[in-house]
N, C-alpha and C positions, 0 to 999 in steps of 0.2 A: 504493500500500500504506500509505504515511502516513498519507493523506488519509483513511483506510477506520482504520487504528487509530487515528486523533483522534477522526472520527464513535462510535466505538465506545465511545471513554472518555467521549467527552461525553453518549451517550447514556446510558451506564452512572451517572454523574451526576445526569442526570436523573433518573433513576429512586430513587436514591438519596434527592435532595432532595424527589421527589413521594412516597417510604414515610415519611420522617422527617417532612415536614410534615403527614401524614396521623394517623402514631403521635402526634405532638404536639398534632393537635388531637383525637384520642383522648382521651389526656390529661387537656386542659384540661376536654374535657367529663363527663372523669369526676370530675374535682376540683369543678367548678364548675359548679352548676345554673344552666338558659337562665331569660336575664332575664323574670320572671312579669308578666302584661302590667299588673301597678298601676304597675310603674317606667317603662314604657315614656311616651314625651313625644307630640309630633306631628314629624311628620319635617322633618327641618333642610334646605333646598333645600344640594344638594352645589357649588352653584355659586356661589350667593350666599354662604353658610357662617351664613345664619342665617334663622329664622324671624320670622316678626313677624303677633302676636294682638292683635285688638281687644278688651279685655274690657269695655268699656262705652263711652261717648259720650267719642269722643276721647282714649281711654287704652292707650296699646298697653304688649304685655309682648314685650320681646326677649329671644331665644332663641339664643346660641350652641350648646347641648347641652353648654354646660360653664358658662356662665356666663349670670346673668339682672340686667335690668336693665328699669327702665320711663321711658316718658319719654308728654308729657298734650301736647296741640295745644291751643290755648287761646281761639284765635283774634285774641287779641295777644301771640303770641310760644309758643314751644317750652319745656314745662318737662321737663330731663333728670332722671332720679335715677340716678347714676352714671355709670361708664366706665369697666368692664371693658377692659385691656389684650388680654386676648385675642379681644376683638372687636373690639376696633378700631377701623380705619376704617368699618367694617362698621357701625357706629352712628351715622354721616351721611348712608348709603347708604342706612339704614333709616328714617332720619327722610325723607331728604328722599323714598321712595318712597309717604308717605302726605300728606305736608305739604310746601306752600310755603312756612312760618309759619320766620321766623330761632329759633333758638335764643338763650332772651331771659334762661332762670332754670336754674342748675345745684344739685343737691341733692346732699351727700356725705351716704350711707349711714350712713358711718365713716371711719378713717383710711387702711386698708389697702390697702395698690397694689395688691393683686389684682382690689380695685373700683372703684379709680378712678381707678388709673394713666395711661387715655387722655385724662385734664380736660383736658389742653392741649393739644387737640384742639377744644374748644370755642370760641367769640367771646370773643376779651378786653374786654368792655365788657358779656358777660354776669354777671347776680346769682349771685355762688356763695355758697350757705344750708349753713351746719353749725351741729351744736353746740359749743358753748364749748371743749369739751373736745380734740374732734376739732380744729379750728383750733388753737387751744395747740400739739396734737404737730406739725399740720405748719409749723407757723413755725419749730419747730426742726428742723425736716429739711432746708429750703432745697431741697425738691425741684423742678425745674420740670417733672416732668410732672403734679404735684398741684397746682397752684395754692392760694394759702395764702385761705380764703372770706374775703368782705367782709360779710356780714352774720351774727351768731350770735343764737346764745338759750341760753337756760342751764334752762329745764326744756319749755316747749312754746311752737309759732305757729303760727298760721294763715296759709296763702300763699296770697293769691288774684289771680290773673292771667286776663283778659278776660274766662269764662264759665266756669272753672274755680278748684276750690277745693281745698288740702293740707292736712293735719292733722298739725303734725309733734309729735311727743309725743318726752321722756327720761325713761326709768324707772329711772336708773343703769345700774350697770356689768355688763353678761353676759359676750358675747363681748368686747367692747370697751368700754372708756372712748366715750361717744358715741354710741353706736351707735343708731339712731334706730329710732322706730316710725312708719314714715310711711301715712297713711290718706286715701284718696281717699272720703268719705260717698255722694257721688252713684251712682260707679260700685262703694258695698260691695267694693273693694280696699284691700288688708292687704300694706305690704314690708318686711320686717323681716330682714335681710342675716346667715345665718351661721349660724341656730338650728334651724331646720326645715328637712330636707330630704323633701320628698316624693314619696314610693314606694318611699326608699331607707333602708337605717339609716346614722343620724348618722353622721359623722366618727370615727375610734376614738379619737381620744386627746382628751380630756376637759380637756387642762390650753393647750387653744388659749383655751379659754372663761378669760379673766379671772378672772370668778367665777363659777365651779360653781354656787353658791346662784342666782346670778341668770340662770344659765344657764336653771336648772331652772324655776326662778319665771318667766320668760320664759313658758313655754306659757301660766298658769295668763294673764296679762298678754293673751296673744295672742286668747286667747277670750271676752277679755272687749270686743271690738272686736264690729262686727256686719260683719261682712264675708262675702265669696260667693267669694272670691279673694285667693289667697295667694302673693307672689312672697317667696320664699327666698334667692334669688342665686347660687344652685349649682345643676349638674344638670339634668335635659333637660325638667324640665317644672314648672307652676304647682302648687298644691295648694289644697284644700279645709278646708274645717274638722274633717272626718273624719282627713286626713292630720296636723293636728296633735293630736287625741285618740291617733291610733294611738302619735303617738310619745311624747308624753307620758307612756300606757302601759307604753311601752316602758322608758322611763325610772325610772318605779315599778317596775316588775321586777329592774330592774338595781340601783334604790338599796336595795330589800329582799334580792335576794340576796349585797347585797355584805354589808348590816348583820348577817345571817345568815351568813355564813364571819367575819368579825369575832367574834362573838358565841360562836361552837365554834373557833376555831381557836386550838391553843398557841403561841403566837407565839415563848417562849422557845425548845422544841422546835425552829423553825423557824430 
């Protein structure tokens, strides 16, 4: 008789948590429209936990679904551009699934441990390339999962390693002090970490971006590259040139309808 009202309550239970997970996902789908297929990425292997795209000769773009990162085979030597923490070791696994080539040259994005917290993860006798800026904060941080770079530059260089060539450009400060515009010419790829998300709308709070001005100016910056490919550093998937027009747009709408309640609204009143 126990054994028959235990089964009874648990079944009761069940059922319980199969209507409430049911009602809730009700819910969500009425609060929150299905993702429209422009945000949509290519699908992340659930074993490996991440993807990996060729976008031209020797250039691949890694794909956590949360985090993007690229790294070039050179033919003497592996060049990273960052290391995303949340991928991990997952970006040795990915390297060495296309390349036998060591990992010879590391490139920081920016400063931010969200991109490149896994550095010390790399070969210590690998080239790590920042700008002036970026190096500066992390020598005061004393982090050892950032490794502090050994080579800088203070507005642009060119990094050319076996059959492969980098274009690292600073336009000043957007989201960050440093923050680089890094350009692959051959393979028409464009990585510019923090500004553009594609398929998706930005980030909501505006005051991650350093300077707002240069945030903004950023797009105008970005299109002025001739690129076919756009790694971002967030989010499930690469973008186009169409995806930074969209948002840029999007950004003119926003800077005129705020200009427009500024311009009518009594502020005393308020």
């Amino acid at each position: 008789m126990a054994q028959l009202k235990m089964a009874t309550i648990a079944s009761a239970i069940g059922i319980i948590l199969s209507t409430s997970g049911a009602l809730a996902q009700d819910a969500h789908d009425e609060m929150f429209a299905k993702m429209p297929p422009v945000a949509a990425g290519p699908a992340i292997d659930r074993e490996k936990g991440y993807v990996v795209e060729e976008l031209g000769r020797g250039l691949y773009h890694l794909n956590d679904g949360v985090y993007q990162m690229m790294f070039v085979t050179t033919g003497g030597g592996v060049i990273v551009v960052d290391a995303p923490p949340n991928t991990g070791k997952n970006i040795l696994a990915a390297i060495s699934s296309v390349t036998n080539e060591p990992i010879t040259h590391v490139i920081y994005s920016h400063s931010h441990k969200d991109h490149i917290g896994a550095a010390a993860l790399f070969p210590d006798d690998a080239v790590i390339i920042a700008h002036e800026d970026t190096a500066a904060h992390l020598a005061g941080k004393n982090d050892p999962d950032r490794p502090v770079p050994n080579k800088t530059f203070t507005d642009g260089m060119t990094l050319e390693v076996g059959c492969q060539k980098l274009q690292l450009d600073y336009h000043g400060v957007n989201h960050a002090p440093g923050n680089l515009y890094i350009y692959a010419p051959e393979q028409k790829v464009l990585m510019l970490v923090d500004i553009v998300f594609p398929g998706w709308t930005p980030f909501p709070d505006l005051a991650l971006a350093e300077s707002v001005d240069g945030f903004l100016e950023a797009h105008n910056l970005i299109l002025g590259y001739d690129f076919e490919h756009f790694i971002g550093g967030h989010l499930n998937r690469g973008g186009t040139r169409q995806d930074v027009e969209t948002q840029q747009a999007y950004f003119a709408d926003m800077v005129q309808a705020a200009g427009k309640a500024n311009g009518t609204m009594d502020f005393n009143a308020a």
